[in-house]
C-alpha positions as CSV (number, residue, x, y, z in Angstrom):
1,X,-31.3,20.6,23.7
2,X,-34.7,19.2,23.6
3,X,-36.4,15.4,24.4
4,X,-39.4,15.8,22.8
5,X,-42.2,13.2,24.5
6,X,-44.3,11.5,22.1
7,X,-46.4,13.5,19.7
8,X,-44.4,16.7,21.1
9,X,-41.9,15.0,18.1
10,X,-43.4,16.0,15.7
11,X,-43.4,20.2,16.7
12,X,-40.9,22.0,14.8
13,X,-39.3,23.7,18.0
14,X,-36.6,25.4,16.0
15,X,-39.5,27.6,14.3
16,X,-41.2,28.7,17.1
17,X,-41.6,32.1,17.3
18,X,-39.9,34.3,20.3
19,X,-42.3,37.0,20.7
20,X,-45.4,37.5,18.7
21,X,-46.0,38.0,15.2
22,X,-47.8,40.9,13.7
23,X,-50.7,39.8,10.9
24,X,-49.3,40.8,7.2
25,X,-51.4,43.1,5.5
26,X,-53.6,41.2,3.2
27,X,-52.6,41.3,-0.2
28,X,-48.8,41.1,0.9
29,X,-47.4,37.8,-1.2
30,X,-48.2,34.4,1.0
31,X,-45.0,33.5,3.1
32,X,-42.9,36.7,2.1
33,X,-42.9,38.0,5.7
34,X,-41.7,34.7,7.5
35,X,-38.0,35.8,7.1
36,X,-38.7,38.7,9.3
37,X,-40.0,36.3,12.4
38,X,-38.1,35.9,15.1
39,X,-37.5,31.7,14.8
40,X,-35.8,30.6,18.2
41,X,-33.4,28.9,15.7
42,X,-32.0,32.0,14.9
43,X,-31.2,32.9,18.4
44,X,-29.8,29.1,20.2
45,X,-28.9,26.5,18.3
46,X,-31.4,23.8,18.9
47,X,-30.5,20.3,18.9
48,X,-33.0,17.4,19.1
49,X,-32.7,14.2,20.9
50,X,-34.3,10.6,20.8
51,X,-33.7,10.1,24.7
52,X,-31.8,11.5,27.8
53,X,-29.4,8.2,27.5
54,X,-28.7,9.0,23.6
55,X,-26.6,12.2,25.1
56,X,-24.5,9.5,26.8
57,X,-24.3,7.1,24.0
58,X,-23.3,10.2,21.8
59,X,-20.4,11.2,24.2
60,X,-19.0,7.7,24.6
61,X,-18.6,7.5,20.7
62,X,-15.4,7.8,19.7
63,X,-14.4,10.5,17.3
64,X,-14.7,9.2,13.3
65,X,-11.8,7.7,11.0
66,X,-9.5,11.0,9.8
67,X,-9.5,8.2,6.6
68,X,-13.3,8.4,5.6
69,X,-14.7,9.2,2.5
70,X,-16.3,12.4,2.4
71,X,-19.7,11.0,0.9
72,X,-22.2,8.3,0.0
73,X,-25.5,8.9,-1.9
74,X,-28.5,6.2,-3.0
75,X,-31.1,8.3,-5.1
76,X,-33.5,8.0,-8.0
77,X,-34.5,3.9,-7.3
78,X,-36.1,1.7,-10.4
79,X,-39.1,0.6,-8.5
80,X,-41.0,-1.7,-11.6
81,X,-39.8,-2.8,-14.8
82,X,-41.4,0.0,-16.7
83,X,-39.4,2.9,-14.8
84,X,-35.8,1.7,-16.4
85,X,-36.1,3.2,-19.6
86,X,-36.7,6.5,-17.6
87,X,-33.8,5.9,-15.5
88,X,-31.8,5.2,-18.7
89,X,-32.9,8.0,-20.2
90,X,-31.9,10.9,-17.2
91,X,-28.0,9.4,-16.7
92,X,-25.8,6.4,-16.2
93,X,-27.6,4.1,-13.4
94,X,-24.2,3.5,-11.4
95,X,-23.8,6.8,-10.5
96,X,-22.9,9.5,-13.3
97,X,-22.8,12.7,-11.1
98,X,-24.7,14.6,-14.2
99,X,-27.7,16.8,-13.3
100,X,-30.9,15.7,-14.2
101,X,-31.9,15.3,-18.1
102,X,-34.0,18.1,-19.5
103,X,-37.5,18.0,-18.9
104,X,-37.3,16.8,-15.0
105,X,-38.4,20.3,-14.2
106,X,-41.1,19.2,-15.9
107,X,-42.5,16.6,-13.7
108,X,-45.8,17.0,-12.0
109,X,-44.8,17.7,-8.4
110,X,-45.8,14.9,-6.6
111,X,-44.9,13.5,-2.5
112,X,-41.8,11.3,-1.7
113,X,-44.3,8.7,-0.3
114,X,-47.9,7.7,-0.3
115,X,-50.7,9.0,1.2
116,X,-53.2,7.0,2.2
117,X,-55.8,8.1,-0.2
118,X,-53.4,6.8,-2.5
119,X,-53.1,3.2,-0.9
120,X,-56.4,2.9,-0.4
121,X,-58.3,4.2,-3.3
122,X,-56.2,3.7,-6.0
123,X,-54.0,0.9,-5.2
124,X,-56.0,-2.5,-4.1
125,X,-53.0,-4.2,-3.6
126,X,-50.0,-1.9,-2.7
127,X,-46.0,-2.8,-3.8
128,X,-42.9,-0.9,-4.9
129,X,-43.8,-0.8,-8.4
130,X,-47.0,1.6,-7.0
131,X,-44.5,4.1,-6.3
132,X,-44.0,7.2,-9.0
133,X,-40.1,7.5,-10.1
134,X,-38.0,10.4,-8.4
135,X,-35.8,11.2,-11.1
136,X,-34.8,14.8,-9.7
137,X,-33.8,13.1,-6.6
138,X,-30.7,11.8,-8.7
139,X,-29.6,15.6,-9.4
140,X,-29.9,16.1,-5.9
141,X,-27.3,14.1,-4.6
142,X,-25.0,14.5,-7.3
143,X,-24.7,18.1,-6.3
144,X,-24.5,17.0,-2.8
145,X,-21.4,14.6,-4.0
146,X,-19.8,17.6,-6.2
147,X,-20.0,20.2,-3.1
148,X,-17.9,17.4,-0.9
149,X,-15.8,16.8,-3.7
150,X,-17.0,12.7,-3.8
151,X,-16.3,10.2,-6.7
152,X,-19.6,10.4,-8.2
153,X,-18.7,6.6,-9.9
154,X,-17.2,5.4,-6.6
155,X,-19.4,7.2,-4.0
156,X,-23.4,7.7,-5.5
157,X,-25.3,4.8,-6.5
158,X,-28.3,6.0,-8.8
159,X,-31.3,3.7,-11.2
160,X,-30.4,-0.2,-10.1
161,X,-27.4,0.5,-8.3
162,X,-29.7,2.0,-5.4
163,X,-30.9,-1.5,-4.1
164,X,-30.9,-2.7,-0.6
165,X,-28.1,-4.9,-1.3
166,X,-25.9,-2.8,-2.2
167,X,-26.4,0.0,1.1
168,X,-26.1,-4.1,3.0
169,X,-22.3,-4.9,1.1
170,X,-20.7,-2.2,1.1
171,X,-18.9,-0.6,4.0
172,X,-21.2,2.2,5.0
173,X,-18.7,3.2,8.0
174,X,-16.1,4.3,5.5
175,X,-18.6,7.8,5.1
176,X,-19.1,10.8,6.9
177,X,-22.2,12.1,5.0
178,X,-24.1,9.2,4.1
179,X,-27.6,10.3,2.1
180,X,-31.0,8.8,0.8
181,X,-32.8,10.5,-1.4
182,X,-36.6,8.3,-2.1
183,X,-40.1,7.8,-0.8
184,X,-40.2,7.3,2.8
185,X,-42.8,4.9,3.6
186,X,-45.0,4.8,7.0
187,X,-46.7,1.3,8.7
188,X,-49.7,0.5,6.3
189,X,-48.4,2.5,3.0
190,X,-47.8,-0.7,1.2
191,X,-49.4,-4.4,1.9
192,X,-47.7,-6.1,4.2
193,X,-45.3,-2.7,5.7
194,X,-45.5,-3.0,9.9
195,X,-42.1,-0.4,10.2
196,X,-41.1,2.7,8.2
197,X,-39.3,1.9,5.5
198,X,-37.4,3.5,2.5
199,X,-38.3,2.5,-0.7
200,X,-35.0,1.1,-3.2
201,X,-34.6,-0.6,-6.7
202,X,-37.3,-3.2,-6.5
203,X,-36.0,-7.2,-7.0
204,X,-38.0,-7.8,-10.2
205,X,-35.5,-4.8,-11.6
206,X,-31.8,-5.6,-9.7
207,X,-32.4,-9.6,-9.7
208,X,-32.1,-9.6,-5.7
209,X,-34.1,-12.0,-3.8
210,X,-34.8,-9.0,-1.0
211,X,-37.9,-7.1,-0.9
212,X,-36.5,-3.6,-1.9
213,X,-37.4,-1.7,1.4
214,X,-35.3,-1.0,4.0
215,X,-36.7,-1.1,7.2
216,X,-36.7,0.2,10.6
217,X,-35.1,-3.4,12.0
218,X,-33.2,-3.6,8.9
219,X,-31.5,-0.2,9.8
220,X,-30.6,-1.1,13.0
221,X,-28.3,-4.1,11.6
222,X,-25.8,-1.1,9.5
223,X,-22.7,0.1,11.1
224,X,-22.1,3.2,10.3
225,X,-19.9,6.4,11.7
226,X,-21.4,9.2,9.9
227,X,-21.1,12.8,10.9
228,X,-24.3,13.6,9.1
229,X,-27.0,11.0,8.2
230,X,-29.4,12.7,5.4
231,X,-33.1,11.6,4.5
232,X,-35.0,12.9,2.2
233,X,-38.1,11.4,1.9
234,X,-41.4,11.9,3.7
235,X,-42.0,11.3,7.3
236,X,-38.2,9.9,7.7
237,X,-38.7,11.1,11.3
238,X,-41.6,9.4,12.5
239,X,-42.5,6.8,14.2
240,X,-42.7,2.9,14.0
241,X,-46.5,3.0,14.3
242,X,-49.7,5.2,15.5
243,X,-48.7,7.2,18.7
244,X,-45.2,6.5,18.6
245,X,-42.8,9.1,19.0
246,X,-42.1,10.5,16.1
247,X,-38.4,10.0,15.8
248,X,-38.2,6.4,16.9
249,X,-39.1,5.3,13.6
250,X,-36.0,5.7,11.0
251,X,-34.4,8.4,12.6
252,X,-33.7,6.8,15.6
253,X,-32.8,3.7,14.2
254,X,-29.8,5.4,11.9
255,X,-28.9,6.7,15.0
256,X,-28.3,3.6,16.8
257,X,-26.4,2.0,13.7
258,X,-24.0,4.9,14.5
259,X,-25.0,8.4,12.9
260,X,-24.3,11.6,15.1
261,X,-26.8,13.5,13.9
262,X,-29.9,13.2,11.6
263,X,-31.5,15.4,9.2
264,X,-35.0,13.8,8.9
265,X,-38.2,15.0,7.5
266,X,-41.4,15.2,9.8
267,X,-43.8,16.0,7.2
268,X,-43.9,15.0,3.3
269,X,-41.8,16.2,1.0
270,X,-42.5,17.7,-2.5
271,X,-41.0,16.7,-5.3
């Protein structure tokens, strides 16, 4: 069990090594030998904690509803106008459960969030609609929702449907997995951004009067009572500004609004 004190956050402790590691011979592949280290992960089960009191605000949560859903999943947002005819195009926007249309594969691999060579250089004026479609994020979750056997026209919520109004109306406590599969978005990445963030369906595309992003505070006003709280986006771990521990930002804040445990992303993600 491990409390991790500021920028120690950010240290994947589960891969450190428990004795050293011999140097590959050179022209062995690149990565090919890391299944033969010795990760501590594979000898105690590592888990990672916020604070000392989350361990007692863990144990004094009551056990979930035996009547839960098995799964909820946002994924593949519309953030501008221009993006719906691709959103269209790779399935039903409510929530099809189909894999992704041909051609995702396709898709430049790009980062589920900006970096700041992005916001700065070739955005003047950062918002949602500066952010690149994820349209293999929608095949992700479906196959999520089809491995825990969820109504993928009840349960996922894909294209508009993945809009910060609907994660506020419906009754996220009702899941045990709930999942978010977009850009995660630090302090600074878009104009006017002071807390992590994940990026949704953009108003000028669901006719909403909210601003698209769910925030850190934002997060904190949820109730949940998941079992497992997924994010896949970049930096979902980190923290609500510079030198901040690194899971205070969304991670902790889905923790608080009632998830059990986390699965967060420190670094970006490729996708």
């Amino acid at each position: 069990m491990v409390v991790p004190h500021r920028v120690l956050g950010q240290l994947p402790f589960a891969l450190f090594p428990t004795r050293p590691v011999a140097q590959p011979p050179a022209r062995q592949p690149l990565f090919s030998e890391y299944r033969e280290i010795p990760w501590l992960v594979r000898e105690h089960s590592m888990t990672m904690l916020p604070t000392v009191s989350s361990l007692g605000t863990l144990r004094r949560m009551p056990p979930g509803a035996a009547e839960r859903r098995w799964f909820a999943g946002f994924a593949d947002p519309v953030f501008s106008p221009n993006s719906i005819e691709i959103a269209s195009a790779i399935g039903n926007e409510a929530g099809s459960g189909r894999p992704a249309a041909p051609g995702v594969a396709d898709v430049p691999v790009r980062l589920r969030g900006l970096t700041k060579v992005e916001t700065i250089e070739k955005q003047t004026s950062a918002g949602l609609s500066a952010l690149p479609p994820l349209p293999d994020t929608r095949e992700e979750v479906s196959q999520i929702a089809e491995a825990l056997g969820a109504d993928p026209n009840r349960d996922v919520f894909f294209g508009k449907a993945a809009s910060e109004a609907q994660v506020k109306a419906m009754d996220l406590a009702a899941y045990k997995v709930v999942a978010f599969a977009t850009h995660g978005l630090m302090p600074g990445d878009l104009d006017g951004l002071v807390q992590p963030a994940l990026a949704l369906s953009a108003p000028q595309v669901t006719g909403g009067h909210q601003d698209g992003l769910l925030t850190m505070g934002e997060v904190l006003g949820l109730r949940l009572d998941a079992d497992w709280l997924v994010l896949s986006a970049c930096n979902s771990g980190a923290g609500d500004g510079a030198g901040a521990e690194a899971i205070s930002g969304l991670g902790r804040a889905f923790f608080y609004a009632g998830a059990r445990s986390l699965l967060v992303s420190n670094w970006p993600v490729e996708t």
